[in-house]
MMTF fields as JSON, N, C-alpha, C and O atoms, coordinates in Angstrom:
{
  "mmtfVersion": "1.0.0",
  "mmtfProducer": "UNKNOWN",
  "numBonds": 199,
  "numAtoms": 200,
  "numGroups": 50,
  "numChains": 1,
  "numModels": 1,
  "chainsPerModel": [1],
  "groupsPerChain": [50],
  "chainIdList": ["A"],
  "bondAtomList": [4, 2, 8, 6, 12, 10, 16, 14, 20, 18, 24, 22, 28, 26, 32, 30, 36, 34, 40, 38, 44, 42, 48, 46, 52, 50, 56, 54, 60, 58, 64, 62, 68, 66, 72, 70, 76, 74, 80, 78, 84, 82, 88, 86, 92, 90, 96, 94, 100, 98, 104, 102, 108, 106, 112, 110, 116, 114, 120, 118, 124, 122, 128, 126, 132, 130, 136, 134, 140, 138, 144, 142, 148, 146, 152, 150, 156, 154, 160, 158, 164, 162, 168, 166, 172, 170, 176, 174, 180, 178, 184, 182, 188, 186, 192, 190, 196, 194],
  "bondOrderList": [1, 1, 1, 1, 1, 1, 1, 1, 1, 1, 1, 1, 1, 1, 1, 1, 1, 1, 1, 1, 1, 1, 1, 1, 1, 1, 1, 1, 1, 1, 1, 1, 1, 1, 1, 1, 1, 1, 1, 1, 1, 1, 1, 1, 1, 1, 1, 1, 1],
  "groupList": [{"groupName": "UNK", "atomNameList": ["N", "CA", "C", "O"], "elementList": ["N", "C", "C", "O"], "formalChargeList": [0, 0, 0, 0], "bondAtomList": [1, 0, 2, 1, 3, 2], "bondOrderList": [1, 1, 2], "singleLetterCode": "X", "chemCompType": "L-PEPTIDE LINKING"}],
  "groupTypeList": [0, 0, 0, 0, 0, 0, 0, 0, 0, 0, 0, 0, 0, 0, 0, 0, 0, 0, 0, 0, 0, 0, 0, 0, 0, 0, 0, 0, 0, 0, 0, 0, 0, 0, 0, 0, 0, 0, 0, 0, 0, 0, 0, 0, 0, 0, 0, 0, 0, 0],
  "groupIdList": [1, 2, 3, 4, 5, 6, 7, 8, 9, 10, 11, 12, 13, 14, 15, 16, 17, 18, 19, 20, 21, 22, 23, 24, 25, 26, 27, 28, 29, 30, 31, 32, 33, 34, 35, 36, 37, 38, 39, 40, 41, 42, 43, 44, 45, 46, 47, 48, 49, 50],
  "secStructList": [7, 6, 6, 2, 2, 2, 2, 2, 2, 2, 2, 2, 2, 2, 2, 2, 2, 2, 2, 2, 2, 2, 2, 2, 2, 2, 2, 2, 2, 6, 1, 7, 7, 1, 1, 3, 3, 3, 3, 7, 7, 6, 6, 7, 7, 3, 3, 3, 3, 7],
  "xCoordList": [0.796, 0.0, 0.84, 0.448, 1.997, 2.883, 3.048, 2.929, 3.433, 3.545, 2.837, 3.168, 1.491, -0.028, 0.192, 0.18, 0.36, 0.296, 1.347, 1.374, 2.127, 3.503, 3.397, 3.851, 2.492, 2.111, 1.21, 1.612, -0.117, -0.932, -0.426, -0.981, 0.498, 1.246, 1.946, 1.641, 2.806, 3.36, 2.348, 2.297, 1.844, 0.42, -0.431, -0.913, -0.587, -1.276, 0.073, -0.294, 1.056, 2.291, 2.728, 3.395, 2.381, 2.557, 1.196, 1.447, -0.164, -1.247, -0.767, -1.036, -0.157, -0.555, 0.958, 0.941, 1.91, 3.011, 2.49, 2.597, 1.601, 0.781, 0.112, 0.218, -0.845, -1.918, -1.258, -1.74, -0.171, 0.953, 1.755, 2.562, 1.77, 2.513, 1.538, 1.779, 0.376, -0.172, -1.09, -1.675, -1.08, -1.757, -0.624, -0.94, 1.077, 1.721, 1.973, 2.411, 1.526, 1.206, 0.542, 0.749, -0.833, -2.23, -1.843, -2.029, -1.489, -0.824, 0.009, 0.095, 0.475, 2.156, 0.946, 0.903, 0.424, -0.44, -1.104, -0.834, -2.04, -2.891, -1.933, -2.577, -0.833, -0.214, -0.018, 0.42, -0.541, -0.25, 1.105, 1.647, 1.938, 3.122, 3.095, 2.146, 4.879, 5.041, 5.521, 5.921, 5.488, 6.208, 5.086, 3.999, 6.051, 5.032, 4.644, 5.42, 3.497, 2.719, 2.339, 1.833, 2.945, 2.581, 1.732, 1.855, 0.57, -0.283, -0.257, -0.005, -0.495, -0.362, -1.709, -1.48, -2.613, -4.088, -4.839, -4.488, -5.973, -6.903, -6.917, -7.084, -6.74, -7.03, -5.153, -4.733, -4.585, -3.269, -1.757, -1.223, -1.308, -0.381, -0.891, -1.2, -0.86, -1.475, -0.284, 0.253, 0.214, 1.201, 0.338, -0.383, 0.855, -0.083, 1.244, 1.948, 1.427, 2.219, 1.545, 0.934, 2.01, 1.324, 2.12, 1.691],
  "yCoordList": [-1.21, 0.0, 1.278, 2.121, 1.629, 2.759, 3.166, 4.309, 1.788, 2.323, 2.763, 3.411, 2.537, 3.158, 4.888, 5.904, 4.767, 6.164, 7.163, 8.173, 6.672, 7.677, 8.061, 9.105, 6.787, 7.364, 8.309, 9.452, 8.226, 9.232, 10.431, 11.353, 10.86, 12.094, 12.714, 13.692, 11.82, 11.957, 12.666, 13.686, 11.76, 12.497, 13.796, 14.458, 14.111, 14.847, 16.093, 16.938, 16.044, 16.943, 17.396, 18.431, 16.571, 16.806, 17.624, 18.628, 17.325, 18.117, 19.478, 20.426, 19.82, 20.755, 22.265, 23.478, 21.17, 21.709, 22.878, 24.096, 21.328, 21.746, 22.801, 23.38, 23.282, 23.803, 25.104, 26.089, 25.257, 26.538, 26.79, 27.707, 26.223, 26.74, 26.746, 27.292, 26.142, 27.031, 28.142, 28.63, 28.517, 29.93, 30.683, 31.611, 30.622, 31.441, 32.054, 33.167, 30.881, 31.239, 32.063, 33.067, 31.288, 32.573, 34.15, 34.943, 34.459, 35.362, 36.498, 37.714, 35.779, 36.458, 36.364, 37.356, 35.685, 35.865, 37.381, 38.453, 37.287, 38.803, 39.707, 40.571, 39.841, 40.794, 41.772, 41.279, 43.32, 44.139, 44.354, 44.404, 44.541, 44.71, 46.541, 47.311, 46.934, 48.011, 48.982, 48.403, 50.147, 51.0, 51.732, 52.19, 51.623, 51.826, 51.02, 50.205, 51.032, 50.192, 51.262, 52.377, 50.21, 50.805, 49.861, 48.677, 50.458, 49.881, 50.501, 51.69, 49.749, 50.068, 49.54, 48.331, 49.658, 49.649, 50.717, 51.897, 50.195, 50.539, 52.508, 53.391, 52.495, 54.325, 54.955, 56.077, 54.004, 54.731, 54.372, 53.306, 54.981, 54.594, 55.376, 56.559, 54.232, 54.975, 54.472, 53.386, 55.547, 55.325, 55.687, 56.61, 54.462, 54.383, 54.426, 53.432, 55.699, 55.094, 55.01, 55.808, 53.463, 52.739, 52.857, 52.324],
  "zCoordList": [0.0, 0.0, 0.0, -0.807, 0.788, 0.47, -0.834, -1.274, -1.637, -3.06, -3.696, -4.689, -3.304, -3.828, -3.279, -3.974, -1.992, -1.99, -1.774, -1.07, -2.486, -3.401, -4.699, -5.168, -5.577, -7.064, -6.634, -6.854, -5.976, -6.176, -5.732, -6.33, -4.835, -4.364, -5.99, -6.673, -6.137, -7.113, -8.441, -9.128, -8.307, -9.369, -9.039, -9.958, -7.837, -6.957, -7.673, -8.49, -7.378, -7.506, -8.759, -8.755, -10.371, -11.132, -11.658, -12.325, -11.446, -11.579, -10.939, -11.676, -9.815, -9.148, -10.132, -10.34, -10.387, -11.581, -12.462, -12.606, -13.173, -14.18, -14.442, -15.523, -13.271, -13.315, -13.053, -13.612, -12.244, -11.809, -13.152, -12.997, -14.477, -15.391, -16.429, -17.505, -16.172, -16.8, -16.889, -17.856, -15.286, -15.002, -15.345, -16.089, -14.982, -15.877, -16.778, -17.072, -17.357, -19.234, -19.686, -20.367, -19.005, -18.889, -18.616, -19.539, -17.788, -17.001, -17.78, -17.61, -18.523, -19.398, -20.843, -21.571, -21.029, -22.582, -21.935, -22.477, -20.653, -20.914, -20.242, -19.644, -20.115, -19.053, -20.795, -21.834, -20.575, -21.768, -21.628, -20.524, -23.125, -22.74, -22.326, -22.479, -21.613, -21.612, -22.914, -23.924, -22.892, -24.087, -24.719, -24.367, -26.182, -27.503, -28.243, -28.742, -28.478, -29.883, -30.659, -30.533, -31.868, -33.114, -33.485, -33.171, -34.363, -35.434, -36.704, -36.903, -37.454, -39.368, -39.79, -39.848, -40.025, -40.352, -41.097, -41.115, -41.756, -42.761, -42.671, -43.512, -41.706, -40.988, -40.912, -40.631, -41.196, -40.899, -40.169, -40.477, -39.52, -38.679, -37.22, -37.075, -36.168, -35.208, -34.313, -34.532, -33.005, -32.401, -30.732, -30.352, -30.093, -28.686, -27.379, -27.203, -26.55, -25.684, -24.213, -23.503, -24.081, -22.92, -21.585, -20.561]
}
């Protein structure tokens, strides 16, 4: 039975990895960047500083 409950830890530990890299991800995808953006579109060149 120990060995039973070292995989599920183990498993328990790699879910919990998981779920922490990929709220990172999440995180860094909506984080706006800093600076300037430029856009080049239908209306022009539009320059945004953020």
């Amino acid at each position: 039975m120990p060995g039973n409950r070292n995989i599920l830890y183990l498993i328990i530990g790699a879910l919990v990895v998981v779920a922490a890299v990929l709220g990172y991800s999440l995180f860094q995808e909506k984080k706006q960047p800093e600076g300037v953006q430029i856009n080049i579109g239908p209306d022009g060149l539009k320059i945004q500083n953020k």
